[in-house]
N, C-alpha and C positions, 0 to 999 in steps of 0.2 A: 572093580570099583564102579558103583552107578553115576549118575550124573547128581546125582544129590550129595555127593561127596566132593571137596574141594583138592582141585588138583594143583592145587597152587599153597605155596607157604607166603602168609601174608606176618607184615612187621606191625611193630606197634608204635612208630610214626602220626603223630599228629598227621590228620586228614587238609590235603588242599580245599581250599574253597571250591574249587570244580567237584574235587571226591566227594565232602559232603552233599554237594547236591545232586550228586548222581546216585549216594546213596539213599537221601530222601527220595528221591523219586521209585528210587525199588522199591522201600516200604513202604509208601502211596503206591506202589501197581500192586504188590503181593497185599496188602490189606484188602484193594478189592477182590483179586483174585481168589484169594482164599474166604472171603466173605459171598463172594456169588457162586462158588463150582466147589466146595467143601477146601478141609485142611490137604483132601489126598490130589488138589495140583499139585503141580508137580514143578520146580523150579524151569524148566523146559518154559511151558506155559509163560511165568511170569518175565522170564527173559526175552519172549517174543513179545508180548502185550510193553513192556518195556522199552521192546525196539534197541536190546543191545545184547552182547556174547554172554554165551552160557560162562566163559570162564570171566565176563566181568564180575554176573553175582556173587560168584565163588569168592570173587574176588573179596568182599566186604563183607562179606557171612559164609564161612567154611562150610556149612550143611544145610538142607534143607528148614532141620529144627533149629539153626541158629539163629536162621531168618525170621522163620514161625516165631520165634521165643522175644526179637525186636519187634514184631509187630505188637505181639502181645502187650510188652513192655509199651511201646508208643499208646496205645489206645488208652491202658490205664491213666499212663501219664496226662492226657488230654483229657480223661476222666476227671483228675483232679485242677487241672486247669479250667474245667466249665465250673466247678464246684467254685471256686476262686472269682470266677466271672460271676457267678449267683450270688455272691454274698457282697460283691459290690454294687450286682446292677439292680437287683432285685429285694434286695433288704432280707434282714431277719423270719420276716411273718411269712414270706414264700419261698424261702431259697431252700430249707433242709425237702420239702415236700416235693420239690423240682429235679432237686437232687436223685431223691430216693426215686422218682420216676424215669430219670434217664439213666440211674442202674438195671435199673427193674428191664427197659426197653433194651440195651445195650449186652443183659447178662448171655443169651441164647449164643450168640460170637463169642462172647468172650470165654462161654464154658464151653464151646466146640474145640477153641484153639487150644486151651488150658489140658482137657483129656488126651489131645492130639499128643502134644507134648509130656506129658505123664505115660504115654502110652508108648514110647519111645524113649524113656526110660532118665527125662528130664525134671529136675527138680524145681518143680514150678515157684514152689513157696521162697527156696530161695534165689530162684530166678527172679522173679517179681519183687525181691523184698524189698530195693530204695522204693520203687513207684509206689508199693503197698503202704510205706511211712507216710508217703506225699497224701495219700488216699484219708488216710485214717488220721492226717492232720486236720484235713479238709471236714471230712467227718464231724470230729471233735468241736471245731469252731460251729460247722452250721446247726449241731445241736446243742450246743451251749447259745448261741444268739437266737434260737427258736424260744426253749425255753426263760431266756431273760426278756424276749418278749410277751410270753404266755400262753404260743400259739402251743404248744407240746407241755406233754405233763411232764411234770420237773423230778418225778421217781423216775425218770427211763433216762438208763445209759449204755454209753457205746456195746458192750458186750450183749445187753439185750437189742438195741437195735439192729445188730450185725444178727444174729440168730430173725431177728423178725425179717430182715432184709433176703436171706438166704432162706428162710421156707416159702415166704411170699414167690421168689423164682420159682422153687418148686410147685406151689400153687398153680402160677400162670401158666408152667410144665402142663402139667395135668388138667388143664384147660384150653391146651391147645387147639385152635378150630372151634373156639366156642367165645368169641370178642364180646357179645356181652355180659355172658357169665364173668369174665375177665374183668372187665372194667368194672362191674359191683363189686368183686373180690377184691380189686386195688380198695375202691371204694372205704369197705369196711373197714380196713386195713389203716388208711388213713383215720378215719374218724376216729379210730381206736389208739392213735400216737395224740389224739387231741386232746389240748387241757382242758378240762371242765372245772368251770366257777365256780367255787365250794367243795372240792375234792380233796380228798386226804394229800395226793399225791402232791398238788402246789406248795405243801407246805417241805418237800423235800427237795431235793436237787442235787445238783453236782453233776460234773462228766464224769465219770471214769476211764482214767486214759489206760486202754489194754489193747495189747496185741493183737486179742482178738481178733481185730476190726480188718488184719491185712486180706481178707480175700472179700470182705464185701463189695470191692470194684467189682467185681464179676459174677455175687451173689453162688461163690461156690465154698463148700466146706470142706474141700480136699484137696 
C-alpha cells in the first residue's frame, strides 16, 4: 500500500467544527500545492506544507485522487460564486465578458487537474456534476442579462457559447508564450459575442438551457 492510499476507515458522521476547518485548510494547502509543483505532488508534500500527519489527510480524503477530485470540485464551486458576485456587482453590460475571462485564465489548472484525474481512472463528468449545474446556472443568467441588455447578440446560446468558450482555451493553448497574440485572439473573440445595431441576430434570442454547458468551468470537452 503507498502512502496515497488511506489506511484508516473513515464514518460518515457529520464533521466537528474543528474537522471542517482542518479540512479546509488541506484543500487550501493541496490547491496550492498541486497548482505550483504539478498534480504529481504527492500527498507527503501537502501534509508537510500543512504542518499535520500523513494519516490526518487520509483522514478526510481516503486517496490521493479523492483529494485531487475536492479541490477540483472547490475551485469550480468558487468559479460560480464569482459569476454570482459579477452579476450583482458589476451589472449585466460587463459581468458575462468578466466571466468568460476568469474561465479563460483559470481553465490551464483546471484542465491539468481534470486529466490528472481521468488518468487515474476517475469520472470527472460525474465527479463534477452538482458544481457543473451551479456553473451552467450561473452561465445561463449572465447571458440572458447580457443580451436583455444588448451587449451580446440575442441568436447565441448556451451550447454555442460553451463550444466558443472551450476552443477559445484551446486557442490560448496554442498560443502559449505568445501574450500578445493572445490578448488579440481574446480580443476578436469578444467583439464577435457582441451585438451589433441593426443585425439580424437582435431580433432573436432566448437561452437554451443544455447540459452542454457542465465542463465549460474548465473550458474542457472531456
Amino acid at each position: 500500500m503507498t502512502t496515497d492510499q488511506n489506511p484508516l476507515i473513515t464514518g460518515a458522521k457529520p464533521l466537528r467544527a474543528d474537522a471542517r476547518r482542518n479540512r479546509a485548510r488541506l484543500l487550501e494547502v493541496a490547491e496550492a500545492v498541486f497548482t505550483e509543483r504539478g498534480t504529481g505532488a504527492s500527498t507527503e508534500e501537502i501534509a508537510r506544507e500543512a504542518k499535520v500527519g500523513i494519516a490526518t489527510v487520509f483522514r478526510h480524503f481516503p486517496t490521493k485522487e479523492a483529494l485531487l477530485e475536492a479541490v477540483l470540485v472547490r475551485r469550480l464551486e468558487r468559479l460560480a460564486e464569482e459569476g454570482q458576485r459579477l452579476m450583482a456587482e458589476t451589472g449585466p453590460t460587463h459581468a458575462l465578458f468578466a466571466f468568460f475571462d476568469l474561465i479563460l485564465d483559470q481553465s490551464p489548472v483546471k484542465n491539468a487537474f481534470a486529466a490528472a484525474l481521468a488518468d487515474a481512472g476517475v469520472d470527472v463528468r460525474a465527479a463534477t456534476s452538482e458544481a457543473g449545474r451551479a456553473l451552467r446556472e450561473v452561465l445561463i443568467a449572465l447571458l440572458d442579462g447580457a443580451q436583455q441588455a444588448g451587449v451580446v447578440r440575442r441568436d447565441l446560446e448556451v451550447p454555442e457559447l460553451t463550444a466558443i468558450l472551450v476552443g477559445t482555451c484551446r486557442m490560448l493553448e496554442h498560443l502559449d508564450g505568445h501574450p500578445d497574440s493572445a490578448k488579440r485572439a481574446r480580443a476578436v473573440v469578444r467583439d464577435g459575442l457582441q451585438a451589433r445595431t441593426g443585425s439580424p441576430e437582435g431580433s432573436l434570442g432566448g437561452v437554451h438551457h443544455s447540459a452542454e454547458m457542465h465542463h465549460a468551468g474548465g473550458c474542457t470537452d472531456g
